[in-house]
C-alpha positions, 0 to 999 in steps of 0.5 A: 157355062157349062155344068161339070158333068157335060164338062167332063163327058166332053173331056172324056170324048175330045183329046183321046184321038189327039194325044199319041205321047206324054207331051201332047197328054201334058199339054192337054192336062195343062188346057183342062186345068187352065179351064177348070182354074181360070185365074186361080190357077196355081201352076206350081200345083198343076205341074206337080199334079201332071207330072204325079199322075205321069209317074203313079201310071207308069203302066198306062204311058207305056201302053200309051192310055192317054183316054184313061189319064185323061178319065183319072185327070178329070176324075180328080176335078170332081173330089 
């Protein structure tokens, strides 16, 4: 099992490349939660999550800055 820092280190390193729209960036949100959650999981919770930080950083999906999303995302994981 790997520890949350490697987990994110990992995180900020994969799917920056990969992630060129708001779909694929939802997709992989969607990954990192099923993987932090397993079973406990609450989608409801996840998608309000995404689609929240989508809308709060309207700026950086405009400027298409899917690696800072993703850095935001996992930071939320930590808290």
């Amino acid at each position: 099992m790997k520890n949350l820092k490697d987990f994110i280190i990992e995180s900020l390193n994969e799917g920056k490349e990969s992630i060129k729209d708001e779909k694929s960036f939802k997709a992989a949100a969607e990954a990192k939660f099923k993987e932090v959650f397993g079973d406990e999981l609450d989608e409801d919770k996840m998608k309000k999550t995404i689609d929240g930080l989508l809308k709060d950083n309207k700026d950086l999906v405009e400027k298409g800055e899917w690696g800072e999303l993703i850095g935001m995302l996992n930071a939320s994981f930590t808290q």
